[in-house]
N, C-alpha and C positions, 0 to 999 in steps of 0.2 A: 504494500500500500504506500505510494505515495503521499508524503507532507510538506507541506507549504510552509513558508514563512507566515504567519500573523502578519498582514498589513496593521499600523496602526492608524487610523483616521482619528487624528478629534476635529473637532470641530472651534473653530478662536474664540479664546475666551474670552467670557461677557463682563469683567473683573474690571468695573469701573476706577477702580480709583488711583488708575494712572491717567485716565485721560482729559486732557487738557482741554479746557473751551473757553469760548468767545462771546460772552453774553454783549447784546447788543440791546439798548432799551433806553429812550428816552425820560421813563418813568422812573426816578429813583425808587420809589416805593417797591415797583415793580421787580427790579434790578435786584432788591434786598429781598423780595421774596422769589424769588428763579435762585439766586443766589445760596437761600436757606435750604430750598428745595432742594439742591443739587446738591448739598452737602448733606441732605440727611438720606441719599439713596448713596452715599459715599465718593463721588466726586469732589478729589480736592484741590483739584486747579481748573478754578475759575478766573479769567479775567474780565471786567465789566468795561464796555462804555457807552457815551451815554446819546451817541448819534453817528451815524456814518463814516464823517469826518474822522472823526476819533478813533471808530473801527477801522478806518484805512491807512490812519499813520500809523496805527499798532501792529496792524498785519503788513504792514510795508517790514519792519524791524526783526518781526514774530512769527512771520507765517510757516516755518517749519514748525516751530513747537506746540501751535495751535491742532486738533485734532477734527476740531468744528466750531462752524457759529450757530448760534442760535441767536435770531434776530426780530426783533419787530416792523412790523408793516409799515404802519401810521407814523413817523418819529419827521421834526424838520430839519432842516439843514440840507440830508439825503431819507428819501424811503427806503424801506427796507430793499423792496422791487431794485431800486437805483446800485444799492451797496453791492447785491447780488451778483448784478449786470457788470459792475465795476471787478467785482471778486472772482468772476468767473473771467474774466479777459486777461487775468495773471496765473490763476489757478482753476482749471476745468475740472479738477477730482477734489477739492475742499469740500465736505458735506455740509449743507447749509439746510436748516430748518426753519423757517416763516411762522415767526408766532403772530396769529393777529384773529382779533374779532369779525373779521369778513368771513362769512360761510357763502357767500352767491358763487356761481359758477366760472361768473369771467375771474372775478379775481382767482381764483385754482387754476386757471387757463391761463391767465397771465403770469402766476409764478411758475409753474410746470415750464412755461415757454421761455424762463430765463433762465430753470436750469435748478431748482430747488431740489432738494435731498428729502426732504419730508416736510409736514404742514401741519401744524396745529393751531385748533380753535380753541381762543382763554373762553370760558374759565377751561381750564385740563385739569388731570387729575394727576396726584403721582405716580402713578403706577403707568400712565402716558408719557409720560417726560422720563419714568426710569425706561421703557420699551425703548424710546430713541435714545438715548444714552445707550443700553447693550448694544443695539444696532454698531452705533458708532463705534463703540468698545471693539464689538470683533472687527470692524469693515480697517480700522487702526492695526488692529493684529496682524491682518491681511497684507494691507499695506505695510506695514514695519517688516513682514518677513519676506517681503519681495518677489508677492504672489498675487501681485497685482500692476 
């Protein structure tokens, strides 16, 4: 009888609390609770800021160590939509999430169309925000082992 090697497959780990993110939110209140949230699903590098602009000299400096943004829609200076468009013209593989109160269909069509990673409507729950966190956690594993 013939025996094989065991392949092993796992599958990358979902083990948040190496992965680095980008919170983006005009809303300080906001910012403090994404913030809270992410550190009680175990994420402990968080960097905040507080509009496009500021997202974009960060990740001009940052964007290797960053693993994603999570961003808001609504904010002035730049939209979310803008920051995206801007993000995606230096980095096509950065995973980017759209946090915003718009559930109508164009705005889904219009993020989808500039390249968004995933999309969530506030209010969310934690157990939402930790499912895109794993995502990212493994799609990072992926990427870090050069399997991507």
């Amino acid at each position: 009888m013939d025996t094989y090697p065991s392949i092993k497959t796992e599958m990358p780990s979902e083990s948040v609390e190496h992965v680095c993110l980008l919170v983006v939110e005009d809303s300080k209140q906001m910012r403090k609770v994404l913030q809270s949230m992410l550190s009680e699903i175990g994420v402990n590098q968080v960097f905040l800021a507080k509009d496009g602009a500021e997202a974009l000299v960060f990740l001009a400096d940052c964007d290797d160590m960053i693993d994603a943004v999570f961003c808001d829609w609504n904010m002035p200076i730049m939209s979310g939509v803008e920051l995206l468009r801007q993000v995606r013209s230096v980095d096509a593989e950065m995973p980017f999430i759209m946090i915003t109160g718009r559930k109508d269909e164009n705005s889904v069509l219009e993020a989808k169309a500039a390249g968004i990673t995933g999309y969530m409507t506030k209010p969310f729950s934690l157990n939402e925000l930790e499912s895109k966190v794993k995502a990212i956690a493994r799609l990072s594993a992926v990427r870090r082992d050069g399997l991507l």
